[in-house]
C-alpha positions as CSV (number, residue, x, y, z in Angstrom):
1,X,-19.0,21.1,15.0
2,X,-20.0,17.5,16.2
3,X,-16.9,16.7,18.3
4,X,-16.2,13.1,17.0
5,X,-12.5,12.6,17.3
6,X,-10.4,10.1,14.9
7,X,-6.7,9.0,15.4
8,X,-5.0,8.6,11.9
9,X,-1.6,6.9,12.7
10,X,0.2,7.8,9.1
11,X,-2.2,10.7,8.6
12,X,0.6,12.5,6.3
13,X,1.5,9.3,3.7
14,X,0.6,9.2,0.3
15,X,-2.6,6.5,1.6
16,X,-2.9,8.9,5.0
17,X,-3.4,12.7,3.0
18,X,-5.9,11.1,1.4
19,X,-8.3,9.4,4.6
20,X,-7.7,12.9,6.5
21,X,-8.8,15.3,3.9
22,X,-12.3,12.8,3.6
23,X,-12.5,13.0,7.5
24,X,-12.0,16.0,7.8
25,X,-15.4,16.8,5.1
26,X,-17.3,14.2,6.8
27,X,-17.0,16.5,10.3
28,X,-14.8,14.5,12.0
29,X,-11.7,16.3,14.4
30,X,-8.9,14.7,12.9
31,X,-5.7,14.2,15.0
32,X,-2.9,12.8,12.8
33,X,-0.8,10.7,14.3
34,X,3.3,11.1,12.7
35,X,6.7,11.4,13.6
36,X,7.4,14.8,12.8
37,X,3.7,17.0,13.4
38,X,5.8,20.2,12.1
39,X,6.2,18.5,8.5
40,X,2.6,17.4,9.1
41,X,1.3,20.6,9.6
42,X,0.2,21.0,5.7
43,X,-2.5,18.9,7.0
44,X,-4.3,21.5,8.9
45,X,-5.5,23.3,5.5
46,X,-7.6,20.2,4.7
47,X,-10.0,21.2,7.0
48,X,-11.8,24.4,9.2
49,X,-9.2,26.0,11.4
50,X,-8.5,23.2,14.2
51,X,-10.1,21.0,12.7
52,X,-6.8,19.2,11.6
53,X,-4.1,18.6,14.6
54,X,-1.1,16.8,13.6
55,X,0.6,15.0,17.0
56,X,3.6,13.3,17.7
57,X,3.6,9.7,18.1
58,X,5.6,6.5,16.9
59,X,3.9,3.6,16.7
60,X,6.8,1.7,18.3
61,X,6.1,3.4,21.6
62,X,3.1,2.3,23.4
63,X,3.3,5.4,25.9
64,X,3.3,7.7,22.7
65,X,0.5,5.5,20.6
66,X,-2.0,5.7,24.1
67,X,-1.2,9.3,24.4
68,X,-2.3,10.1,20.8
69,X,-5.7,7.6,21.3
70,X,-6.8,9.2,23.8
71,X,-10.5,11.0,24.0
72,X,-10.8,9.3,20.8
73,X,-13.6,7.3,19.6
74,X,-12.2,6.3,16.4
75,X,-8.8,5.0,15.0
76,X,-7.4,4.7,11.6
77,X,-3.9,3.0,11.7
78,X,-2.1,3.2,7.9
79,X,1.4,2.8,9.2
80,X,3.6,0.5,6.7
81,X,6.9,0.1,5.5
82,X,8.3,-1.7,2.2
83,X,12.0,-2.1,3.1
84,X,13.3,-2.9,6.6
85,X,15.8,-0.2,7.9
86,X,17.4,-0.1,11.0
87,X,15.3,-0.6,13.9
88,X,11.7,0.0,11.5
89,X,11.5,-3.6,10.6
90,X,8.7,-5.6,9.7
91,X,7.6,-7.0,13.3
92,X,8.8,-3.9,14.7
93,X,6.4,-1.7,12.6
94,X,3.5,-4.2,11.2
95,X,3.2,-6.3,13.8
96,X,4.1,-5.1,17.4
97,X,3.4,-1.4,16.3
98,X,-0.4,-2.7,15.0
99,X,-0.9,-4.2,18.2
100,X,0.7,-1.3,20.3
101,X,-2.4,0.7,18.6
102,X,-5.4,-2.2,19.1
103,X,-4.2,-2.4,22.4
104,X,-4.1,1.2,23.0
105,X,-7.4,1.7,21.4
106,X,-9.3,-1.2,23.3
107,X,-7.8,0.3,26.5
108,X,-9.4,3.6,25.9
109,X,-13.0,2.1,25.4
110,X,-12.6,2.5,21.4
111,X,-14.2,-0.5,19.2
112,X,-14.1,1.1,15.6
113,X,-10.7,0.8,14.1
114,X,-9.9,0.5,10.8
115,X,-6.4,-1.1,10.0
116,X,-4.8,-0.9,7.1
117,X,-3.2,-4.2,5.8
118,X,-2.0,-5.7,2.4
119,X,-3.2,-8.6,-0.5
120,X,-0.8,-11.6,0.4
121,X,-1.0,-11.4,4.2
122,X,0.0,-14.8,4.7
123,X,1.6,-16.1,7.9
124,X,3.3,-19.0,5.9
125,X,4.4,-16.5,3.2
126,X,8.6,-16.9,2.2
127,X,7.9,-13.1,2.9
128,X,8.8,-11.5,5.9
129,X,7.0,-8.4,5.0
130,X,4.1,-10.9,4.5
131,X,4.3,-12.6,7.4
132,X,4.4,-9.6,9.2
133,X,1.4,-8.2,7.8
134,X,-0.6,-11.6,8.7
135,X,0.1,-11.0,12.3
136,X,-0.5,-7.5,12.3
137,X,-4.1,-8.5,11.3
138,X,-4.1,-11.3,14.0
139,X,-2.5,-8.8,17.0
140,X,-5.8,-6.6,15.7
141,X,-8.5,-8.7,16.1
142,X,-7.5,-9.9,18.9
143,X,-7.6,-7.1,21.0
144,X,-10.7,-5.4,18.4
145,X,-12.6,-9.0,17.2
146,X,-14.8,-5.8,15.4
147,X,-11.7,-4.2,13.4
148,X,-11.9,-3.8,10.0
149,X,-9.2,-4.9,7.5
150,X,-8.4,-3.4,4.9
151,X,-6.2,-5.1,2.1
152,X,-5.3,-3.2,-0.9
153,X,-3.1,-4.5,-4.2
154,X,-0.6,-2.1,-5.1
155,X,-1.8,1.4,-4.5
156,X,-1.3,4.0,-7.2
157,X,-2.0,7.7,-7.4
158,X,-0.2,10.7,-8.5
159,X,2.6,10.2,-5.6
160,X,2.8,6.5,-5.5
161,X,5.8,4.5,-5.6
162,X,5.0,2.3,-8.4
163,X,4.1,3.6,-11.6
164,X,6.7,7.0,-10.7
165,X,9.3,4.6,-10.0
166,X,8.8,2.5,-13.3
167,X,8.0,6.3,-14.8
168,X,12.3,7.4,-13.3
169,X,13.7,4.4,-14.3
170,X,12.3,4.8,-17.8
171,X,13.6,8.5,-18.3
172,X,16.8,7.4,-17.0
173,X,17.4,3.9,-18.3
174,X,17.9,2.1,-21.5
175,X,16.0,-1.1,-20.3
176,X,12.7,-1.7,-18.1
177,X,13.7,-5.1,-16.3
178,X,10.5,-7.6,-16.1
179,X,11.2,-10.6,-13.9
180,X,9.8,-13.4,-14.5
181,X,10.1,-17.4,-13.5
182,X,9.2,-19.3,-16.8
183,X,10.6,-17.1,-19.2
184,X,14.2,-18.5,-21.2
185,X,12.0,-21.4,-22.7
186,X,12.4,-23.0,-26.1
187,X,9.1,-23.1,-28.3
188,X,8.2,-25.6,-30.9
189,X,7.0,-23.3,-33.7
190,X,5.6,-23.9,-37.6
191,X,9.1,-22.7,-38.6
192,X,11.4,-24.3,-36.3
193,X,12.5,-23.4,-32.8
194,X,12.5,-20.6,-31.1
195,X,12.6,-18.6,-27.4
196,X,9.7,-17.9,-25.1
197,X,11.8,-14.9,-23.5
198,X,8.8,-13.5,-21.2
199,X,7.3,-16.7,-20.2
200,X,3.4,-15.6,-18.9
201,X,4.9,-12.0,-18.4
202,X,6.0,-11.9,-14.8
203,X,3.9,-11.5,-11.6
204,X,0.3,-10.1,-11.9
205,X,-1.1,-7.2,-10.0
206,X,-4.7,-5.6,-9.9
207,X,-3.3,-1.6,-8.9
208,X,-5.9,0.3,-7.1
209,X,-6.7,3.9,-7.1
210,X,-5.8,5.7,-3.8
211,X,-8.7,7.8,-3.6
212,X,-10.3,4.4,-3.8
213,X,-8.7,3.2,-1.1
214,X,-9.0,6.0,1.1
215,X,-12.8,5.5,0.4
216,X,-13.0,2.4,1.7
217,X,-11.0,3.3,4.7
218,X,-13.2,6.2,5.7
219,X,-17.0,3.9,4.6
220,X,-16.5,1.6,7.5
221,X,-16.6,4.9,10.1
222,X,-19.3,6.3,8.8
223,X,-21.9,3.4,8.1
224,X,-21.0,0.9,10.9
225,X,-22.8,-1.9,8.9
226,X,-20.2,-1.9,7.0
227,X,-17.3,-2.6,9.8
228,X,-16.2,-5.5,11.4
229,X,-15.0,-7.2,8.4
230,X,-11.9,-8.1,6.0
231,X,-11.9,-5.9,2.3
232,X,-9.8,-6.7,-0.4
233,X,-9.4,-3.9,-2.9
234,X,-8.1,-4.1,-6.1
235,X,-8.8,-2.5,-9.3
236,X,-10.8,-3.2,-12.5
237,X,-8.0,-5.1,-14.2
238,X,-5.0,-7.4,-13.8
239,X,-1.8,-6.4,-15.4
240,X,1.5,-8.6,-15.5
241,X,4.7,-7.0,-14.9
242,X,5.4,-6.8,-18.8
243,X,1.7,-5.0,-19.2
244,X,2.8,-2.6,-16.6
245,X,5.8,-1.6,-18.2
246,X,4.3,-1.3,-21.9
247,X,1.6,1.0,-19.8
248,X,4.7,3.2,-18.8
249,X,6.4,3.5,-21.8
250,X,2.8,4.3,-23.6
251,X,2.4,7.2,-20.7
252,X,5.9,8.6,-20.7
253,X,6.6,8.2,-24.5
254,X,10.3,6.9,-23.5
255,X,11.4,4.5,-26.0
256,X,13.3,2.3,-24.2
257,X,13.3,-2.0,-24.3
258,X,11.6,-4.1,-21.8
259,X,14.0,-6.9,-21.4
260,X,13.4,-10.4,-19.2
261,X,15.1,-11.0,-16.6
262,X,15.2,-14.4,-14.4
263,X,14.6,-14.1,-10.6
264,X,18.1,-15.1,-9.7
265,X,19.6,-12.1,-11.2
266,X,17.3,-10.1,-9.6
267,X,18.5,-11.7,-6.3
268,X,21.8,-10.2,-7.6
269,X,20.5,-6.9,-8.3
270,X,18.9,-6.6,-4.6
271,X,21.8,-7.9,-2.6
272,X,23.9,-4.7,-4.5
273,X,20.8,-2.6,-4.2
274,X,20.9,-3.3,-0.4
275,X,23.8,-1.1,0.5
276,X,21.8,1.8,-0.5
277,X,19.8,4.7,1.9
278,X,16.6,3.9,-0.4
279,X,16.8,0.3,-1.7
280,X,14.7,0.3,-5.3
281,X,14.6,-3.6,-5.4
282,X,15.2,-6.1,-2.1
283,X,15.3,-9.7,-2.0
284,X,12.2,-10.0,0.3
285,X,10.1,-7.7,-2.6
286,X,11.4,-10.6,-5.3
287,X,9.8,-12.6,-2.9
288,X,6.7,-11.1,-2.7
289,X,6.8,-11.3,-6.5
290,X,6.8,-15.1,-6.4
291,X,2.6,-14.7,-5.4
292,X,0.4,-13.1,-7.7
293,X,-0.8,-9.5,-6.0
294,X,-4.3,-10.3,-7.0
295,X,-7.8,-10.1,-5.4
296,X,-8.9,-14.0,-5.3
297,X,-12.3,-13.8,-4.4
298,X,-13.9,-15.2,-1.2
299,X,-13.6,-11.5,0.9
300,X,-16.1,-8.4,-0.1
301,X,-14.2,-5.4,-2.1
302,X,-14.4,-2.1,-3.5
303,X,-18.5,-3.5,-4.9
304,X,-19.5,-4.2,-1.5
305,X,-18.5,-1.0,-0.4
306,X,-20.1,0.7,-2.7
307,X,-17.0,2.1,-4.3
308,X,-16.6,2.0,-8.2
309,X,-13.2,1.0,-8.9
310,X,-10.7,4.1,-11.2
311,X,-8.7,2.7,-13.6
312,X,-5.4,3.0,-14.7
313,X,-5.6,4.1,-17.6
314,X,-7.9,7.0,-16.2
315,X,-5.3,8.8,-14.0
316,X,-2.1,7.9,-14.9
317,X,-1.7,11.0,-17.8
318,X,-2.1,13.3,-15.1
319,X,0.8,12.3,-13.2
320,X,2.8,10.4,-16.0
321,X,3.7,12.6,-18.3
322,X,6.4,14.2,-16.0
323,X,8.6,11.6,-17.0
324,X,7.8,12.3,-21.3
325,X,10.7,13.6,-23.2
């Protein structure tokens, strides 16, 4: 076997299964870079026997990131978060951890690294996990000018945590909540007046498949043409949040009401939603929600990659129908 070694930092998240098992069938050694290797180790059975080596390393230790680079002449980075906790914050984990693995990497001699980013990267963004993500990209490409960036929509798949958290809180709840900003309006209408309750249906997002994305992660390594260069992914449609939910109910059968809801009651609902382990809703995702989580056009994509793009309505009865009656 070809002895071309790849660090996958994340290598056992829902994004990071995915990229390994494709690594491991294009012949590459993988070495998985997590927190806990003996959690990891269901990694090893997606490829020949040790083939698959999950290691220790936190990407908020530069001793522990160089350690797991080395003799490699690859990296993958797919480390993210989506709620701050404790000392895994944003900078702590986006920024400063991306650029504990660039610098790693460009110490070792490596110059293909793929790093995993997000639509809405924006260093002027009210978001912090925005912000962060824009100078996780920056801390990249300047120690790697020849990274590649990937920048998905919202990712979904059968372990995601977006259509199967929609899918819970529709077996468990009379109401699906849709926020939106320009809902609560009063209409002129042939008969009279009435209420525009939805408004234009609450933030849009394009959700791409994750065997998409872990496509896209793995093309770059293997056709260096195709590195060196920013990719926004997103799939082959654009749902508001009210779409998303009718797609849910449809999927899950659950019969209950999709109700409007302005953003400052969902700044309510996050402060109280805070004080949990696992926060479902935090004031800096109602943020995010402000922008669109669309592709906009200017950056190459799935196309360019040569990756047809799944849609929803494609995968989601395999995974959805968990949550039917």
């Amino acid at each position: 076997m070809n002895r071309r070694v790849v660090t996958v930092f994340g290598g056992s998240g829902f994004i990071g299964r995915q990229v390994v098992r494709r690594l491991a069938a294009d012949g590459w050694i993988v070495r998985a870079a997590v927190r806990d290797p003996v959690a990891a180790a269901f990694l090893k059975t997606m490829g020949d026997p040790a083939q698959v080596n999950p290691v220790m390393a936190d990407i908020t230790d530069p001793a522990g990131v160089a350690a797991a680079v080395a003799g490699a002449v690859a990296v993958v980075n797919l480390v993210g978060i989506l709620f701050e906790k404790g000392r895994a914050g944003f900078d702590a984990v986006h920024a400063r951890g991306a650029a504990h693995v660039a610098e790693a990497a460009k110490a070792a001699g490596i110059t293909r690294l793929v790093h995993m980013s997000a639509l809405g990267a924006d260093r002027n963004s009210p978001s912090a996990y925005a912000r962060s993500k824009a100078a996780g990209e920056e801390a990249v490409l300047a120690a790697i000018p020849g990274a590649t960036i990937i920048r998905p929509s919202v990712v979904f798949g059968p372990d995601d945590d977006f259509f199967n958290r929609f899918g819970r809180l529709a077996r468990l709840s009379p109401v699906l909540p849709v926020f939106t900003g320009d809902g609560f309006r009063p209409i002129h209408t042939e008969t009279g007046y009435d209420v525009d309750w939805f408004g234009s249906g609450g933030p849009t997002f394009q959700p791409v498949y994750v065997g998409n994305v872990a496509d896209a992660i793995v093309r770059p390594l293997a056709v260096p043409a195709l590195a060196g260069r920013i990719y926004e992914l997103g799939g082959p449609r654009r749902y508001t949040l009210k779409e998303i939910m009718e797609l849910v109910l449809r999927e899950t059968g659950q019969t209950c009401r999709i109700v409007p809801l302005p953003f400052a009651v969902g700044r309510i609902q996050a402060a109280l939603f805070s004080l949990l382990p696992t926060p479902p809703l935090t004031a800096d995702q109602l943020l995010l929600m402000r922008v669109d989580n669309v592709v906009r056009g200017g950056k190459p994509g799935l196309a360019e990659l040569g990756i047809g793009a799944t849609s929803c309505e494609s995968i989601l009865p395999g995974y959805m129908r968990r949550y039917q009656p």
